[in-house]
KOLGU-34568 format. One record per residue (C-alpha): x, y, z; residue in three letters; residue number from 1. Coordinates in nm, 2 decimals. Each point is the difference from the previous one (the first is absolute). Layout:
site c1=X c2=Y c3=Z aa=ALA i=NUM
...
END
This chain:
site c1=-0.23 c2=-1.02 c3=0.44 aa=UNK i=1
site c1=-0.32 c2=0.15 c3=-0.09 aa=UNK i=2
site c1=-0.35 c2=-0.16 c3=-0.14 aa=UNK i=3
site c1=-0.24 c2=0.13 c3=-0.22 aa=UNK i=4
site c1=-0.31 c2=-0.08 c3=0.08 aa=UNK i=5
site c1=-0.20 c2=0.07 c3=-0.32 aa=UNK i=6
site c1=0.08 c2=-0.36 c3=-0.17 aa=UNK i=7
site c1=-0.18 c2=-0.30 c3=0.05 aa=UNK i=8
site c1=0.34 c2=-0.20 c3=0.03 aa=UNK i=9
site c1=0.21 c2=0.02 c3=0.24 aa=UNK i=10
site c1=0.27 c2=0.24 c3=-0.16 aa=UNK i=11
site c1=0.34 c2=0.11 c3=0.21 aa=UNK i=12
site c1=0.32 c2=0.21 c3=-0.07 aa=UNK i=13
site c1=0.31 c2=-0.11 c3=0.13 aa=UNK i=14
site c1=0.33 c2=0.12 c3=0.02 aa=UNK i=15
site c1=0.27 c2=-0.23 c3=-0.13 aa=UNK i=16
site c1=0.37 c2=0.07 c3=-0.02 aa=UNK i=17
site c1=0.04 c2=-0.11 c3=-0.34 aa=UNK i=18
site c1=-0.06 c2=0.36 c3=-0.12 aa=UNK i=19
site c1=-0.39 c2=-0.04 c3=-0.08 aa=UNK i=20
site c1=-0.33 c2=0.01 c3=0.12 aa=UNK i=21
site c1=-0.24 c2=-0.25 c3=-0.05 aa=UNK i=22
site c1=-0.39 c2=-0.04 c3=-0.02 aa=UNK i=23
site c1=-0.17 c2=-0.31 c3=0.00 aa=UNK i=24
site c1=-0.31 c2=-0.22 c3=0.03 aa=UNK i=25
site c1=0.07 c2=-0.31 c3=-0.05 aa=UNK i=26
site c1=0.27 c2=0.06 c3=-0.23 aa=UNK i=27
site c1=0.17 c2=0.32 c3=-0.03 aa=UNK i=28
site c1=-0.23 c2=0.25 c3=-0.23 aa=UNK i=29
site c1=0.28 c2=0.29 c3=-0.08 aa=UNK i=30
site c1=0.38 c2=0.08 c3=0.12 aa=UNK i=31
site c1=0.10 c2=0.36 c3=0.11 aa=UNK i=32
site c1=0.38 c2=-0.02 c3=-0.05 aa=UNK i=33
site c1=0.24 c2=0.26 c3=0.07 aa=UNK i=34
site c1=0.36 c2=0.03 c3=0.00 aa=UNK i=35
site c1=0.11 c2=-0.10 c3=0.33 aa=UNK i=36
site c1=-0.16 c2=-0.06 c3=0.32 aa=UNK i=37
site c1=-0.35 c2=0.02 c3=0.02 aa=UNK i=38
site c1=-0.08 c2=0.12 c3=0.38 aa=UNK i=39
site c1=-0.35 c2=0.06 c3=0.04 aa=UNK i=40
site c1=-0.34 c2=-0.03 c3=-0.23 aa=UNK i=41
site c1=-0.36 c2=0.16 c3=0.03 aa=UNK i=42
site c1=-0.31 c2=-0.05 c3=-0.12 aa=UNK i=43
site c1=-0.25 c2=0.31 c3=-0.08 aa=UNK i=44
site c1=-0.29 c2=-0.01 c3=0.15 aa=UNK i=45
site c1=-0.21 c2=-0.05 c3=-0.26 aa=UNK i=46
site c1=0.23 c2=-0.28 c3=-0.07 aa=UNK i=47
site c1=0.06 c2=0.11 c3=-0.36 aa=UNK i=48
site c1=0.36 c2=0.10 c3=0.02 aa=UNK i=49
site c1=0.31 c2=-0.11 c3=0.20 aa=UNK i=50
site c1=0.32 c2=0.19 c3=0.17 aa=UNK i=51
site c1=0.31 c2=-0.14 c3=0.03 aa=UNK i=52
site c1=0.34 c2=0.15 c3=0.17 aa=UNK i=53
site c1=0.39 c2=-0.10 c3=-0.13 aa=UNK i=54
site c1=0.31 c2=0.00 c3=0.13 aa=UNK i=55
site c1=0.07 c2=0.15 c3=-0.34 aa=UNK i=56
site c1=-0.16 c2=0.37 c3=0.11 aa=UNK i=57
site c1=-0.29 c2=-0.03 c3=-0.13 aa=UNK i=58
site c1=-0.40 c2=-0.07 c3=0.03 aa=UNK i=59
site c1=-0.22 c2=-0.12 c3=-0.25 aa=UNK i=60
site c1=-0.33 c2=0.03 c3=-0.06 aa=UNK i=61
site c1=-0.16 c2=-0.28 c3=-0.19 aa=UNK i=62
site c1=-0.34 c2=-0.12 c3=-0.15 aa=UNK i=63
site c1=-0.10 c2=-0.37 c3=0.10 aa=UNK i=64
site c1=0.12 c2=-0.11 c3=-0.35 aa=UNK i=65
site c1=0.37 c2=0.11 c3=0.10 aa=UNK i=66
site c1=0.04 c2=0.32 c3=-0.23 aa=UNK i=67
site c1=0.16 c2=0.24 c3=0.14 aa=UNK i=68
site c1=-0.19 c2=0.32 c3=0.02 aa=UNK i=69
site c1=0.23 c2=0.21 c3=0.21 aa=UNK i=70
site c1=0.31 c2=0.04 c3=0.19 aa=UNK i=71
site c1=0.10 c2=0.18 c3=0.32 aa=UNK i=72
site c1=0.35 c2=0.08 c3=0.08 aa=UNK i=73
site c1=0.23 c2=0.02 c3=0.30 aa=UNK i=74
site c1=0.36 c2=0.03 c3=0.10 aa=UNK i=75
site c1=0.02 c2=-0.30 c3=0.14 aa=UNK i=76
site c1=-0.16 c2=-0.35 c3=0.10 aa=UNK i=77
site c1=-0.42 c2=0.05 c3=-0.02 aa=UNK i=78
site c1=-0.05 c2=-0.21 c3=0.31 aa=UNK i=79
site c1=-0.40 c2=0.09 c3=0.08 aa=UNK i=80
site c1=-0.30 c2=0.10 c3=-0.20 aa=UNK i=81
site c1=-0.34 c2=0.07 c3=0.05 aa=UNK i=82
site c1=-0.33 c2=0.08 c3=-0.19 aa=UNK i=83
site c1=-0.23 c2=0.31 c3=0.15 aa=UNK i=84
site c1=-0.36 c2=-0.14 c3=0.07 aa=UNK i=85
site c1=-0.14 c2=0.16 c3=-0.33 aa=UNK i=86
site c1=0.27 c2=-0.16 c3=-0.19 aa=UNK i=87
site c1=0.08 c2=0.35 c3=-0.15 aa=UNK i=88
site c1=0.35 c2=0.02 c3=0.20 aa=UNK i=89
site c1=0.36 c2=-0.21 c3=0.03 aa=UNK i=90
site c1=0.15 c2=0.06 c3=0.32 aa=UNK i=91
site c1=0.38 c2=-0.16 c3=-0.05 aa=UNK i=92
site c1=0.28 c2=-0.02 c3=0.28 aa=UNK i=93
site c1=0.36 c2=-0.06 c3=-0.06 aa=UNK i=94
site c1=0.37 c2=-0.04 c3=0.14 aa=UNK i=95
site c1=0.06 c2=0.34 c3=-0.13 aa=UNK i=96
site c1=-0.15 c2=0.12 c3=0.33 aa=UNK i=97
site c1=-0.32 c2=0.17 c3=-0.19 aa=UNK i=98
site c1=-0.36 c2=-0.14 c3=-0.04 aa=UNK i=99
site c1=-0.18 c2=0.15 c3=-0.30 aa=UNK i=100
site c1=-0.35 c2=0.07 c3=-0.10 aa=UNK i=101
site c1=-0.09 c2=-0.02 c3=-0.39 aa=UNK i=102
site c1=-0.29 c2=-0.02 c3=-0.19 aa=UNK i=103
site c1=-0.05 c2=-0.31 c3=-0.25 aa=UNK i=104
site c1=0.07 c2=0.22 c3=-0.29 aa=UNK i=105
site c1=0.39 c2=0.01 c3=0.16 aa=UNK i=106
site c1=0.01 c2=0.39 c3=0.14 aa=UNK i=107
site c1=0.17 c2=0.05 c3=0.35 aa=UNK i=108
site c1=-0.24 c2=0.19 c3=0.22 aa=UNK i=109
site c1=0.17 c2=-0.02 c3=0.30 aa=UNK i=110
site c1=0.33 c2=-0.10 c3=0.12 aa=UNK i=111
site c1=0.01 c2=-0.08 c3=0.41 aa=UNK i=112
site c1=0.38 c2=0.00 c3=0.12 aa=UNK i=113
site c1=0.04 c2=0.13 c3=0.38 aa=UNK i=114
site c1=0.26 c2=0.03 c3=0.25 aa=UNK i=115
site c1=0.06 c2=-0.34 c3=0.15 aa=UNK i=116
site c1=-0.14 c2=-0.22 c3=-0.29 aa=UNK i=117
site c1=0.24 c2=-0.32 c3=-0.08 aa=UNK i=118
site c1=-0.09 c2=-0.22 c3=-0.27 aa=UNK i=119
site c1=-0.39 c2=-0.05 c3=-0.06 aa=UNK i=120
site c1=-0.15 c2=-0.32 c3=0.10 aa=UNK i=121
site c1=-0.33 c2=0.03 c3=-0.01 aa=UNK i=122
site c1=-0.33 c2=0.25 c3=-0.14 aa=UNK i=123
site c1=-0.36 c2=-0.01 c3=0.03 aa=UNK i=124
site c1=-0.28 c2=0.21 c3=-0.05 aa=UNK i=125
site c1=-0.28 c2=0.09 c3=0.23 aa=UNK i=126
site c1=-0.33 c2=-0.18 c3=-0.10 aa=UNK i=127
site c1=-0.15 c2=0.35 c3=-0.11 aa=UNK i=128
site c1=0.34 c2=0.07 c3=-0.19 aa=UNK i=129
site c1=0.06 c2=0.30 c3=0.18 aa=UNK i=130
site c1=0.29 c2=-0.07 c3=0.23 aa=UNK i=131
site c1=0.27 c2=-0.22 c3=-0.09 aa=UNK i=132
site c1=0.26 c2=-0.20 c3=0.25 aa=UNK i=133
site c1=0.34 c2=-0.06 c3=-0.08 aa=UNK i=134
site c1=0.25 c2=-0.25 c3=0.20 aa=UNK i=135
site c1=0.35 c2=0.00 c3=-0.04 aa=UNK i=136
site c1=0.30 c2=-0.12 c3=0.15 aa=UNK i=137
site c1=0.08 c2=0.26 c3=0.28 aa=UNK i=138
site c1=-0.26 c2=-0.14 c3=0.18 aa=UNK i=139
site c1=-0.31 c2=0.21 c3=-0.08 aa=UNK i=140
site c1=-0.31 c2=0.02 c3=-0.16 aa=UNK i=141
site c1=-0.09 c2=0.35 c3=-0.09 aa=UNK i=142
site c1=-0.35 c2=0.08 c3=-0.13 aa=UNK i=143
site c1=-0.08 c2=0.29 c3=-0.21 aa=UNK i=144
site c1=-0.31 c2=0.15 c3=-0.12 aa=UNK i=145
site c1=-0.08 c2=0.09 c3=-0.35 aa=UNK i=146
site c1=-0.23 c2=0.23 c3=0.02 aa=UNK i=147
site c1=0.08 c2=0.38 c3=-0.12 aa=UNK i=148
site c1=-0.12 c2=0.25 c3=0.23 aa=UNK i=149
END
């Protein structure tokens, strides 16, 4: 569960296993639906847009609205996701044993998959964006930087 903090109201994505994502204040604003399991949701950090992971492979990037603005795929369950700092980046992590950085646009930059991995639980970025953290179920975290030398 994640909070954007730019609202005045109290505003909260939750995962439900009714295979959607909810936002609400008050009442519910918009619904983020998918189809099958929704497993984990994100907020940008401008708070402008919205990340949500399926059992059904996929990621989707949304506006607040609940338009779907673009999709990011995987071989299996999308169990964790993650905005860089700058909001520029999608950091995704699945059951296909892979976490994968993309750009909002939807282009695969970089694919992180190493010896050892089992299914990926959770990502995060560094608060300067560049190093990111993966944690998966062979009980590791690995961090990697992002930097090009």
């Amino acid at each position: 569960m994640r909070f954007s903090l730019k609202f005045k109201t109290f505003i909260v994505a939750s995962v439900l296993f009714f295979q959607q994502s909810l936002v609400w204040a008050q009442k519910p604003i918009a619904t983020f639906s998918h189809n099958d399991y929704v497993n984990t949701v994100a907020f940008s950090p401008d708070g402008n847009y919205i990340l949500t992971g399926s059992d059904g492979r996929t990621a989707v990037l949304w506006d607040r609205d609940g338009k779907v603005l673009q999709t990011f795929s995987h071989n299996d369950k999308v169990n964790t996701v993650g905005f860089s700092p700058n909001g520029n980046y999608i950091l995704t992590g699945s059951w296909d044993e892979t976490a994968v950085l993309w750009n909002k646009e939807g282009e695969e930059l970089q694919t992180f998959s190493c010896d050892g991995f089992s299914i990926i639980d959770s990502v995060a970025f560094s608060p300067d964006g560049n190093f990111i953290l993966i944690g998966s179920t062979n009980k590791n975290a690995e961090l990697f930087s992002l930097k090009t030398n």
